[in-house]
PDB file of N, CA, C and O in Angstrom:
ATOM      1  N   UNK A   1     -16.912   9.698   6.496  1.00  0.00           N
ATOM      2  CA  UNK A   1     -15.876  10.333   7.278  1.00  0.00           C
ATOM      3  C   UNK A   1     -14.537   9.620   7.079  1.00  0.00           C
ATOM      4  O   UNK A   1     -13.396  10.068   7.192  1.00  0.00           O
ATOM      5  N   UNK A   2     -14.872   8.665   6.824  1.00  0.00           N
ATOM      6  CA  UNK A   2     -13.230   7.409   7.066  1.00  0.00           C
ATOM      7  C   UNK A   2     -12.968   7.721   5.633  1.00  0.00           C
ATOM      8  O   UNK A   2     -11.923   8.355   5.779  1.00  0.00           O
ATOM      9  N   UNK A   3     -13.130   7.720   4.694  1.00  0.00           N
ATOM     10  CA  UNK A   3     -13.115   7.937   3.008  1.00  0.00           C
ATOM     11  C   UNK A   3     -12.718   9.166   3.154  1.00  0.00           C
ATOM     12  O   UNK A   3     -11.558   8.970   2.792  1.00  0.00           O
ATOM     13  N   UNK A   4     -12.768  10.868   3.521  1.00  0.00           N
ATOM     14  CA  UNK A   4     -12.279  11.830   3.856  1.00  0.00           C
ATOM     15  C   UNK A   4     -10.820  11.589   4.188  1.00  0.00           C
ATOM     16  O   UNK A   4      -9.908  11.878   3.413  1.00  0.00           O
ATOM     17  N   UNK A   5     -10.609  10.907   5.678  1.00  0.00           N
ATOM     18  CA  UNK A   5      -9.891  10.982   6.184  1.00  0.00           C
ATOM     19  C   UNK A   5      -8.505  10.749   5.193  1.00  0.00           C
ATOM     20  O   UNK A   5      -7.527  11.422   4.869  1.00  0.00           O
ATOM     21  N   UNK A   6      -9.153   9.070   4.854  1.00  0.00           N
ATOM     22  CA  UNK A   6      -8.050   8.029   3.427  1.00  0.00           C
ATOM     23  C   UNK A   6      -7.761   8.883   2.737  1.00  0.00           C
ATOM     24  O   UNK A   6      -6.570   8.944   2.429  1.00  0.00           O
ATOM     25  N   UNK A   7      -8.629   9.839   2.229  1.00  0.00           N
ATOM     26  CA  UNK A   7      -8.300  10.942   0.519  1.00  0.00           C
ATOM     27  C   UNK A   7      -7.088  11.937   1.227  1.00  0.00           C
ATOM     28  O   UNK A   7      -5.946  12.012   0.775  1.00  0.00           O
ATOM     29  N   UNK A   8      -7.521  12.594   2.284  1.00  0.00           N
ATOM     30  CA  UNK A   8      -6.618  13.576   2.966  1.00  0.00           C
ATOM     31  C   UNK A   8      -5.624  13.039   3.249  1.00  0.00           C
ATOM     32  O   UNK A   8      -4.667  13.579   2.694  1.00  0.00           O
ATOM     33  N   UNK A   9      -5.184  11.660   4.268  1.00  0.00           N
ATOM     34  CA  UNK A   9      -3.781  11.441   4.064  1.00  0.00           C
ATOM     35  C   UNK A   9      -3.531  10.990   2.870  1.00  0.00           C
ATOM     36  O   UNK A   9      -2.321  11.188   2.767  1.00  0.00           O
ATOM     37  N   UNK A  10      -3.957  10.415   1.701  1.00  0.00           N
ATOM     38  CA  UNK A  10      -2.825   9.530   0.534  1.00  0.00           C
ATOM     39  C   UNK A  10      -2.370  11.473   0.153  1.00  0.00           C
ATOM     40  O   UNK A  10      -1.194  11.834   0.126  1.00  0.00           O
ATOM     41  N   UNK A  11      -3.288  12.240  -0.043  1.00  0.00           N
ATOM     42  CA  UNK A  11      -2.731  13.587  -0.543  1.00  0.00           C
ATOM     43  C   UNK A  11      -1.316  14.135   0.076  1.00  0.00           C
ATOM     44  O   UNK A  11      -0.338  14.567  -0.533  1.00  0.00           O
ATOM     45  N   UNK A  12      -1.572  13.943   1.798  1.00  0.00           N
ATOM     46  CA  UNK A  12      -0.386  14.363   2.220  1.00  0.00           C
ATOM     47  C   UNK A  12       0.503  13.989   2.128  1.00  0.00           C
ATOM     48  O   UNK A  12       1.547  14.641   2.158  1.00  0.00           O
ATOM     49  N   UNK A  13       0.377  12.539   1.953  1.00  0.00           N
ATOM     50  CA  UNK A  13       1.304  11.560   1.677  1.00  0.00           C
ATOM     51  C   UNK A  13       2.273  11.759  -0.005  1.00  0.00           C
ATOM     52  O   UNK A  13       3.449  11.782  -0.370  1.00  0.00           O
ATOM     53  N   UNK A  14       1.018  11.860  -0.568  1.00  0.00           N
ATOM     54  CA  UNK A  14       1.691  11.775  -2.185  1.00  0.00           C
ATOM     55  C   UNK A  14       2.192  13.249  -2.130  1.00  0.00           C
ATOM     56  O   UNK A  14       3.156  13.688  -2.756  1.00  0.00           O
ATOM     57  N   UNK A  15       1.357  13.965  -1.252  1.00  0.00           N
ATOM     58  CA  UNK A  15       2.798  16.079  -1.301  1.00  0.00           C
ATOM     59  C   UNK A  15       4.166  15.658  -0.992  1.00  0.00           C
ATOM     60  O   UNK A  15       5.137  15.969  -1.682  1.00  0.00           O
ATOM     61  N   UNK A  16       4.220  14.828   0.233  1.00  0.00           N
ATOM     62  CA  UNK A  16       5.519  14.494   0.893  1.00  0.00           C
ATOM     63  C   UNK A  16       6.591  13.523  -0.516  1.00  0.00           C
ATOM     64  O   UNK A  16       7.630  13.801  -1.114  1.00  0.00           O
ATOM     65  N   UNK A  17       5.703  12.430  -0.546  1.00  0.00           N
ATOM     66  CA  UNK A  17       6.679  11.562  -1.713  1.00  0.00           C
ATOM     67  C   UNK A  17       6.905  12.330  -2.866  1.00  0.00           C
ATOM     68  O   UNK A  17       7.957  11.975  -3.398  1.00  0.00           O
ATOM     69  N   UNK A  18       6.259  13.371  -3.553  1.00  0.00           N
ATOM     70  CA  UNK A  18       6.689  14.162  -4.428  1.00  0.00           C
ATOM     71  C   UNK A  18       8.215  14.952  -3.517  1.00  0.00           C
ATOM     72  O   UNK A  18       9.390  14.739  -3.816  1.00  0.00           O
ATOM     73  N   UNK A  19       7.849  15.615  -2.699  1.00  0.00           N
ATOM     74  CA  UNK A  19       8.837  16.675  -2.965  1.00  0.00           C
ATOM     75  C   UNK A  19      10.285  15.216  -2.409  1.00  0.00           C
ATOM     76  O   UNK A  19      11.393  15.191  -2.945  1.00  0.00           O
ATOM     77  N   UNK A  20       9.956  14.454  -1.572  1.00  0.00           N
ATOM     78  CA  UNK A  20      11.213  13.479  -1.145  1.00  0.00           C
ATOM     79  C   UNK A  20      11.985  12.792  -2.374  1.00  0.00           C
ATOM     80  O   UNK A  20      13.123  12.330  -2.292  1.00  0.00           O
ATOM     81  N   UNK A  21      11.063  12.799  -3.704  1.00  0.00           N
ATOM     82  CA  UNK A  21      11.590  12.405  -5.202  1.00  0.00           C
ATOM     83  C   UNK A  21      12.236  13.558  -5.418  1.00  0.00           C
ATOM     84  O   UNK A  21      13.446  13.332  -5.458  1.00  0.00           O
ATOM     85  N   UNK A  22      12.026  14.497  -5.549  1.00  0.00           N
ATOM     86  CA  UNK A  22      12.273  16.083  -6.185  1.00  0.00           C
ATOM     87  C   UNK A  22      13.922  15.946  -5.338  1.00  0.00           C
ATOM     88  O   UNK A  22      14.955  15.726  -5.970  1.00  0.00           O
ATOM     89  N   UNK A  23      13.887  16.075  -4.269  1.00  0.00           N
ATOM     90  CA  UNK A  23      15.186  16.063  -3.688  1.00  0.00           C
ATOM     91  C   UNK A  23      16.477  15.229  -3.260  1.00  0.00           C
ATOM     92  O   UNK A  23      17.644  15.490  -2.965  1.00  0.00           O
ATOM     93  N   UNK A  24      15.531  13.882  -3.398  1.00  0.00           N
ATOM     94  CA  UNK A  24      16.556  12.761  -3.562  1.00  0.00           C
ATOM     95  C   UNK A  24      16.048  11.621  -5.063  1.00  0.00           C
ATOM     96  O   UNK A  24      15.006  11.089  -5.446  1.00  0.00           O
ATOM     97  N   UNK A  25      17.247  11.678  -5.452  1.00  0.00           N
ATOM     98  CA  UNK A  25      16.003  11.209  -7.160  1.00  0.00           C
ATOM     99  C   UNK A  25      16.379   9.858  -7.061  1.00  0.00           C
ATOM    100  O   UNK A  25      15.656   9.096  -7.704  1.00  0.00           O
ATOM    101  N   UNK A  26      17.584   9.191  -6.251  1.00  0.00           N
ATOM    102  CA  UNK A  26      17.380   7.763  -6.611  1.00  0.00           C
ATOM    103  C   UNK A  26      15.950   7.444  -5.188  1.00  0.00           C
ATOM    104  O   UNK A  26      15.722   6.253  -4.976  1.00  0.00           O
ATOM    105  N   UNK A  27      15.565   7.925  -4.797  1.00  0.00           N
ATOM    106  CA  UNK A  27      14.454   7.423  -3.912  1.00  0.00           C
ATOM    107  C   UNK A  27      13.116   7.639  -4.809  1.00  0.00           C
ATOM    108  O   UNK A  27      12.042   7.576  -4.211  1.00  0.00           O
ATOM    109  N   UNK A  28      13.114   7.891  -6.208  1.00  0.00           N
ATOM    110  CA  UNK A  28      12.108   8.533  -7.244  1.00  0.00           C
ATOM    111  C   UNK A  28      11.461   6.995  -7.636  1.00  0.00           C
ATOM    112  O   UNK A  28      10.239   7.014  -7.781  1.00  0.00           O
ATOM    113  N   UNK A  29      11.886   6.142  -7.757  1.00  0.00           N
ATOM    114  CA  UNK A  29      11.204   4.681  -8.243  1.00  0.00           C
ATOM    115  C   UNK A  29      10.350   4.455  -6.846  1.00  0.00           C
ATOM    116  O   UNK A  29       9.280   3.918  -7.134  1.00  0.00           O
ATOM    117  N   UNK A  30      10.447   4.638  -5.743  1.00  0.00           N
ATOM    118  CA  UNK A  30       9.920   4.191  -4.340  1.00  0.00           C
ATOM    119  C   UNK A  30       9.101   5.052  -4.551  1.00  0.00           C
ATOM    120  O   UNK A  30       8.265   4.712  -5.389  1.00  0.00           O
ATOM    121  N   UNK A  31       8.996   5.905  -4.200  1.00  0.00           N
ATOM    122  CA  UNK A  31       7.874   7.201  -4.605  1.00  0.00           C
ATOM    123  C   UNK A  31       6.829   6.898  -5.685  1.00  0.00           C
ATOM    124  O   UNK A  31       5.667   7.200  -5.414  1.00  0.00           O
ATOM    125  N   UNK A  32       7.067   6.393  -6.761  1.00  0.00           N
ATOM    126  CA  UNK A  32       6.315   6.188  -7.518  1.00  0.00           C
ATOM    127  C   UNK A  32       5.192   4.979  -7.433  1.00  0.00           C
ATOM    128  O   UNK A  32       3.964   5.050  -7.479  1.00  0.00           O
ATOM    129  N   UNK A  33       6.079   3.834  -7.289  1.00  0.00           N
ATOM    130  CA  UNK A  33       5.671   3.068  -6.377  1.00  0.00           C
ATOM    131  C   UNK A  33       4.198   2.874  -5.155  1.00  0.00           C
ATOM    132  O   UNK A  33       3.249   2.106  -5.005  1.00  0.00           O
ATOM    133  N   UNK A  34       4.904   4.388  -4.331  1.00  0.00           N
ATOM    134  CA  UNK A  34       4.416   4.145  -3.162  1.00  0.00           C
ATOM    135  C   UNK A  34       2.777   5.295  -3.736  1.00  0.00           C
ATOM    136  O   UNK A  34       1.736   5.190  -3.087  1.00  0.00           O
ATOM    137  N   UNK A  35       2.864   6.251  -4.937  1.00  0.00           N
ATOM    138  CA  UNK A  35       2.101   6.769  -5.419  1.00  0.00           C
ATOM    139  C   UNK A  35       1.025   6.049  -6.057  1.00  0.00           C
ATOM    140  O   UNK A  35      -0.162   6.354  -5.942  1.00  0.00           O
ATOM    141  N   UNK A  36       1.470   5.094  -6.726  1.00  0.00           N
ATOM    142  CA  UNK A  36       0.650   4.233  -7.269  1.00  0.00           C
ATOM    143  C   UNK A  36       0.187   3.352  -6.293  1.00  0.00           C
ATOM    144  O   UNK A  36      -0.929   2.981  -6.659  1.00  0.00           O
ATOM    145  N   UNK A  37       0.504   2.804  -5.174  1.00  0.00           N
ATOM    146  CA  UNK A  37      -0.371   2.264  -4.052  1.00  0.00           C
ATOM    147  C   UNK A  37      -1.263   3.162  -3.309  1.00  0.00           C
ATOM    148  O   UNK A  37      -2.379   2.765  -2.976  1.00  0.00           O
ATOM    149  N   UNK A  38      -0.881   4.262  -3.043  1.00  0.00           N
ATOM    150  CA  UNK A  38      -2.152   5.041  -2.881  1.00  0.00           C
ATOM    151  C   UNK A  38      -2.863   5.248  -3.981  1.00  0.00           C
ATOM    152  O   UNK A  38      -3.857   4.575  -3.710  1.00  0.00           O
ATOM    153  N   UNK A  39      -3.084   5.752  -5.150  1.00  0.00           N
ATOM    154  CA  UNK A  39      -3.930   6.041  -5.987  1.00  0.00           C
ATOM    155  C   UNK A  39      -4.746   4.939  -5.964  1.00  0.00           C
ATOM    156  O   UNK A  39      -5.962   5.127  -5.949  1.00  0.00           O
ATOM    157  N   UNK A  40      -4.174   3.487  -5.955  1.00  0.00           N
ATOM    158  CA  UNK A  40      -5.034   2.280  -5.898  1.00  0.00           C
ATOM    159  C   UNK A  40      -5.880   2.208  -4.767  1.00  0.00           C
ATOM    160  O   UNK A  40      -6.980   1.709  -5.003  1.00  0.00           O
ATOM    161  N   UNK A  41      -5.629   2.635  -3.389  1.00  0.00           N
ATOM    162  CA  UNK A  41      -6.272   2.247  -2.497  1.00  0.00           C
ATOM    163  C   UNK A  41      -7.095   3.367  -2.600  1.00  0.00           C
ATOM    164  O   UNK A  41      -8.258   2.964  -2.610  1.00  0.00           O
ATOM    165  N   UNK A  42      -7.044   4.652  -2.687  1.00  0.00           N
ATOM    166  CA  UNK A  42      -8.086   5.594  -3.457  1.00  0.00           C
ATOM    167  C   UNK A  42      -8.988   5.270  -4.293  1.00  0.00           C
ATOM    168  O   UNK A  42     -10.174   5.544  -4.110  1.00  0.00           O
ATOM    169  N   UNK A  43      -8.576   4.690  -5.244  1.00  0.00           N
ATOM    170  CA  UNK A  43      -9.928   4.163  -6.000  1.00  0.00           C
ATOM    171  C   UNK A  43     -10.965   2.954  -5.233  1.00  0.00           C
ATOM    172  O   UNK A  43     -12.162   3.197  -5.083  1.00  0.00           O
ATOM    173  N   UNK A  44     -10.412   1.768  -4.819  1.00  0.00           N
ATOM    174  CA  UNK A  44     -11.013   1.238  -4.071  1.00  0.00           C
ATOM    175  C   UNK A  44     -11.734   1.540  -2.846  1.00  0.00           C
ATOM    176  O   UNK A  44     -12.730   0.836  -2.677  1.00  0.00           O
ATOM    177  N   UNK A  45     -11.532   2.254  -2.101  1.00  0.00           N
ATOM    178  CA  UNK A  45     -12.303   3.204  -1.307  1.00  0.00           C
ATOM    179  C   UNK A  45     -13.499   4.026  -1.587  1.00  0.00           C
ATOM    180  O   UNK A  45     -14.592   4.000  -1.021  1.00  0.00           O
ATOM    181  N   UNK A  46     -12.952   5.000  -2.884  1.00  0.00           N
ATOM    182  CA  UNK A  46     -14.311   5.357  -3.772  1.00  0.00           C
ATOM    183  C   UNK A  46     -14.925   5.082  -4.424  1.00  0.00           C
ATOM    184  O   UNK A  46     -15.567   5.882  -5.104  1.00  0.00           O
ATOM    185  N   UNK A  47     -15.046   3.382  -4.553  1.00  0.00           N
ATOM    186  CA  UNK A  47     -15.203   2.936  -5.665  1.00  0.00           C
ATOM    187  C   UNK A  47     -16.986   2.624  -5.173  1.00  0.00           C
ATOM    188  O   UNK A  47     -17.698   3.016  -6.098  1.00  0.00           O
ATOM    189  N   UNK A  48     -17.631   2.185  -4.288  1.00  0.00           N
ATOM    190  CA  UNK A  48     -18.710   1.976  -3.942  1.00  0.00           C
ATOM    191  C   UNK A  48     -19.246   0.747  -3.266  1.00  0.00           C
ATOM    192  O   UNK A  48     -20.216   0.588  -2.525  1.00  0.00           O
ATOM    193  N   UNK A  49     -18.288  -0.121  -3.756  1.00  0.00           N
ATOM    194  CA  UNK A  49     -18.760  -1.383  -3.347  1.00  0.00           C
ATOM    195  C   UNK A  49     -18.421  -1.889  -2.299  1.00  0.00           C
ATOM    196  O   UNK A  49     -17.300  -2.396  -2.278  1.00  0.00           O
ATOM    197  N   UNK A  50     -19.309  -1.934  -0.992  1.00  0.00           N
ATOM    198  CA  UNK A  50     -18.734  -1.840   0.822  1.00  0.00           C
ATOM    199  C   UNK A  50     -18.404  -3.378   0.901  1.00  0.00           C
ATOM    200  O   UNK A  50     -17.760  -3.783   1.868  1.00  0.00           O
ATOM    201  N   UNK A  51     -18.916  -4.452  -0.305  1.00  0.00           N
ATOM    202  CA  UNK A  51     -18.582  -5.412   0.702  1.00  0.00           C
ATOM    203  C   UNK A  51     -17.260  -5.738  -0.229  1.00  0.00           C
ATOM    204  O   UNK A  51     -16.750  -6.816   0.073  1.00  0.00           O
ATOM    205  N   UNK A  52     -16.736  -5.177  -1.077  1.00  0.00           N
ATOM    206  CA  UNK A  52     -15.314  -5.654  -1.974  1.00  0.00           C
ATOM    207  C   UNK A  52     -14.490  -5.493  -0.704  1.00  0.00           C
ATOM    208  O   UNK A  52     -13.883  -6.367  -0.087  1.00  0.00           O
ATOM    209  N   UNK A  53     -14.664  -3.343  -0.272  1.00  0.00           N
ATOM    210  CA  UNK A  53     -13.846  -2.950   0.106  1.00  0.00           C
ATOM    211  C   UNK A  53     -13.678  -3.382   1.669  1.00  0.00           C
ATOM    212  O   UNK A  53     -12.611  -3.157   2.240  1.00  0.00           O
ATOM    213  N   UNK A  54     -14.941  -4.113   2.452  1.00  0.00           N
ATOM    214  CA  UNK A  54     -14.628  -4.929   3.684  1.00  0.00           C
ATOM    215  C   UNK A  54     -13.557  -6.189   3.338  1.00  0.00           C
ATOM    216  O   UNK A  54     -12.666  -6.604   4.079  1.00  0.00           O
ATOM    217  N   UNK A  55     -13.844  -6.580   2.252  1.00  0.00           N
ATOM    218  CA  UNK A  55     -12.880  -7.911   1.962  1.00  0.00           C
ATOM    219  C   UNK A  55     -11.606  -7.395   2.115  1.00  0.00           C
ATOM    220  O   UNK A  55     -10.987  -7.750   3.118  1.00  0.00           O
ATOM    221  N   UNK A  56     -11.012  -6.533   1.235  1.00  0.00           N
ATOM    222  CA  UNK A  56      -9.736  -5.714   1.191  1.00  0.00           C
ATOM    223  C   UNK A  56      -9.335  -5.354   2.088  1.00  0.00           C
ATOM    224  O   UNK A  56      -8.205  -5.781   2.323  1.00  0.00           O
ATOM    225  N   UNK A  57      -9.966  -4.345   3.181  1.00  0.00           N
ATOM    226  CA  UNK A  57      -9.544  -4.011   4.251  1.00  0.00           C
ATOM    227  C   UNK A  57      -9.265  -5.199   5.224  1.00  0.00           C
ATOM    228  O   UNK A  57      -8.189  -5.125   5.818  1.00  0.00           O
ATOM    229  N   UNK A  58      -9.978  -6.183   5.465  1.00  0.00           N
ATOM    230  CA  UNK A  58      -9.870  -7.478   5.927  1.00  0.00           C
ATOM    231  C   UNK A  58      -8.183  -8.181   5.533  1.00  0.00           C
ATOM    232  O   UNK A  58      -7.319  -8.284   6.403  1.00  0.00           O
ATOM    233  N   UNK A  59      -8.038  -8.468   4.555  1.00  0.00           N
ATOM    234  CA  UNK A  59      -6.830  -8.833   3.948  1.00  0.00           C
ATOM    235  C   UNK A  59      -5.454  -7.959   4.204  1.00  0.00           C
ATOM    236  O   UNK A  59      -4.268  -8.266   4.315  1.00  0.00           O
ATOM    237  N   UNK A  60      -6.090  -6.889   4.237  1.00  0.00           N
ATOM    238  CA  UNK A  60      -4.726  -6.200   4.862  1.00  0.00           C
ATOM    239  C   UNK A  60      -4.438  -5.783   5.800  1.00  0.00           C
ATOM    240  O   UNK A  60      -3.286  -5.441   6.065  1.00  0.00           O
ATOM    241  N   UNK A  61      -5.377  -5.697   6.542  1.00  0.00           N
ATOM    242  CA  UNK A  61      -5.238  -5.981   8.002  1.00  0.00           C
ATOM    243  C   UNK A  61      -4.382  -7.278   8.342  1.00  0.00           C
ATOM    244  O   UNK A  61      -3.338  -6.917   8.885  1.00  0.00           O
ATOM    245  N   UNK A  62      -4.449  -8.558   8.225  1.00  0.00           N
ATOM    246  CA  UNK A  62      -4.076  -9.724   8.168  1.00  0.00           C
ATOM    247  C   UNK A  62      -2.655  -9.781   7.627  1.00  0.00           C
ATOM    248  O   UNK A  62      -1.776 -10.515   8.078  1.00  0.00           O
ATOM    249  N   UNK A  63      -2.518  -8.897   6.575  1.00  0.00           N
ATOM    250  CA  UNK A  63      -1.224  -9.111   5.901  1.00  0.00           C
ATOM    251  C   UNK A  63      -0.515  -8.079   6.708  1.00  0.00           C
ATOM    252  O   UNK A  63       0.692  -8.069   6.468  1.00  0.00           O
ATOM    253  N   UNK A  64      -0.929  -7.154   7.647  1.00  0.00           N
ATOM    254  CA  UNK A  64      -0.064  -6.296   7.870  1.00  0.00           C
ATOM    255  C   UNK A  64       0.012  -7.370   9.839  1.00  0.00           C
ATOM    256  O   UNK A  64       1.152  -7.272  10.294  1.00  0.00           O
ATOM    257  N   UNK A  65      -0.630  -7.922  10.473  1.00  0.00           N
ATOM    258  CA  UNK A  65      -0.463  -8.646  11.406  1.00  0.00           C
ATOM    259  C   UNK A  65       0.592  -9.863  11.083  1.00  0.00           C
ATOM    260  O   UNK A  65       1.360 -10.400  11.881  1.00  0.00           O
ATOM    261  N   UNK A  66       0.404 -10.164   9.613  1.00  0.00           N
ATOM    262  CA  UNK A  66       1.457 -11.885   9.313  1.00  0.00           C
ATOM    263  C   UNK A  66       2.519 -10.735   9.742  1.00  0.00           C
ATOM    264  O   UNK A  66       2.992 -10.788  10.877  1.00  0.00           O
ATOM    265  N   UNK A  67       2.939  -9.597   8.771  1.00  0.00           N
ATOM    266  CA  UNK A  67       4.119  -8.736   8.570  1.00  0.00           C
ATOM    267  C   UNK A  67       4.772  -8.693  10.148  1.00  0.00           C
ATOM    268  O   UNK A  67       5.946  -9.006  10.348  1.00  0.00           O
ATOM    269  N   UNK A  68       3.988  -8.328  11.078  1.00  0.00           N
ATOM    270  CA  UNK A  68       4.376  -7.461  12.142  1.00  0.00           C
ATOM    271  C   UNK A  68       5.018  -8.941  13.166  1.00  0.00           C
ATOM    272  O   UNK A  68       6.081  -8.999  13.785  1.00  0.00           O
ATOM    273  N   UNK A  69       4.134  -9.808  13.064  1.00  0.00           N
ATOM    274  CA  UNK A  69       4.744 -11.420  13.217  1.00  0.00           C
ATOM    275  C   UNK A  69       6.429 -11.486  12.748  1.00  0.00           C
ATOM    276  O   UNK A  69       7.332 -11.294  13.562  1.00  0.00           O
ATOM    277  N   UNK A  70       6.618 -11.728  11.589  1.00  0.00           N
ATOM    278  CA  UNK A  70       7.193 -12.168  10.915  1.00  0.00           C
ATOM    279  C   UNK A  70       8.733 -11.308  11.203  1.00  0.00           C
ATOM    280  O   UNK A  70       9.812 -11.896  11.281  1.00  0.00           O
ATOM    281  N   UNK A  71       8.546  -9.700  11.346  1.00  0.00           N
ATOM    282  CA  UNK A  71       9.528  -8.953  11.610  1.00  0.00           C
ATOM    283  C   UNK A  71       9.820  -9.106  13.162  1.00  0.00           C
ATOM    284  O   UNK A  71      11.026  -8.875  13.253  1.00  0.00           O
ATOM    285  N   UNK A  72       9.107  -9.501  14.992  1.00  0.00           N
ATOM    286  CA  UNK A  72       9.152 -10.447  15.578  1.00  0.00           C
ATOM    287  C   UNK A  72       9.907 -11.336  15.462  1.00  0.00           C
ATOM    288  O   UNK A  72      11.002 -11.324  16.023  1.00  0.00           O
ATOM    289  N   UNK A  73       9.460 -12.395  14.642  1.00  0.00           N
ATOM    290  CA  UNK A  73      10.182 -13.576  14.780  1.00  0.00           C
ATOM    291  C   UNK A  73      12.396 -13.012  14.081  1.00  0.00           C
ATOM    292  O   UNK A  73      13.520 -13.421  14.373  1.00  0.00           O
ATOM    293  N   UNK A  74      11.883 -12.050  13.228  1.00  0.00           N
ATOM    294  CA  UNK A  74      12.874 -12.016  12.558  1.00  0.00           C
ATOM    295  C   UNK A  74      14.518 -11.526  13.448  1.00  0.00           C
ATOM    296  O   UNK A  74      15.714 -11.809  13.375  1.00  0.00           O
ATOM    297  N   UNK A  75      13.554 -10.590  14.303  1.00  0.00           N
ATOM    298  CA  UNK A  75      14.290  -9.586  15.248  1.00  0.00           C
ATOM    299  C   UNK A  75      14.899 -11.267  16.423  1.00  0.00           C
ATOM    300  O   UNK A  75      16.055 -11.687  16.471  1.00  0.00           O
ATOM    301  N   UNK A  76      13.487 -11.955  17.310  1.00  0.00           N
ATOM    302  CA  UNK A  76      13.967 -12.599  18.075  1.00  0.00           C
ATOM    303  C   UNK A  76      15.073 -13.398  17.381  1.00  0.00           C
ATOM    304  O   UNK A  76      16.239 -13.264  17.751  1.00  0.00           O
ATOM    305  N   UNK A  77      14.786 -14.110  16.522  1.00  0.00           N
ATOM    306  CA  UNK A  77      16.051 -14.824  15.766  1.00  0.00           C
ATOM    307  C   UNK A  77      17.575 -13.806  15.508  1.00  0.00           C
ATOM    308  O   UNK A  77      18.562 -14.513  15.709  1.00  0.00           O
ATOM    309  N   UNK A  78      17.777 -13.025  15.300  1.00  0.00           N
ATOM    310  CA  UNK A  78      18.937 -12.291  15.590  1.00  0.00           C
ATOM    311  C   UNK A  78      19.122 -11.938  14.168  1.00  0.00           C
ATOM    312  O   UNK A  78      20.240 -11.455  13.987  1.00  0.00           O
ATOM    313  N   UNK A  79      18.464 -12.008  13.185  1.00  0.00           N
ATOM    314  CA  UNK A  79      18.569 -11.928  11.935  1.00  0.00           C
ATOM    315  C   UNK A  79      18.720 -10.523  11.717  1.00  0.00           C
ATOM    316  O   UNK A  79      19.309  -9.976  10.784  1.00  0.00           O
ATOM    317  N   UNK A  80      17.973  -9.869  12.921  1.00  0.00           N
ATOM    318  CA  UNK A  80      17.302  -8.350  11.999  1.00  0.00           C
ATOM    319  C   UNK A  80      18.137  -7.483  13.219  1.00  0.00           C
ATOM    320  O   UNK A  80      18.118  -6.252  13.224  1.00  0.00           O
TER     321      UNK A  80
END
């Protein structure tokens, strides 16, 4: 069900970043970009192997908590 879900949004996702390239073209390198990070996390997802893809999901979970920290600290500091 969770592998469904992942395939259905990167799709909606990669409809949206297509047409947002199509209409603004210097945003076309980000798009591509952001296409090729989904296609990657697509494959890893379908790829089979539950305990790679627990590691991965693990890690980015973590990297997206340092992130959410870090933009925090960035904001309290007056930086942001």
């Amino acid at each position: 069900m969770i592998r469904n879900a992942i395939a259905a949004g990167a799709a909606v996702y990669g409809v949206i970043l297509v047409i947002e390239a199509v209409r603004h073209p210097s945003f076309a390198l980000t798009a591509i970009a952001a296409a090729l990070f989904l296609a990657a996390a697509g494959i890893l997802f379908w790829s089979g192997n539950e305990q790679r893809t627990k590691k991965v999901e693990m890690a980015l979970l973590w990297v997206c908590v340092g992130l959410f920290l870090l933009y925090g600290l960035l904001v309290a500091g007056g930086v942001l």
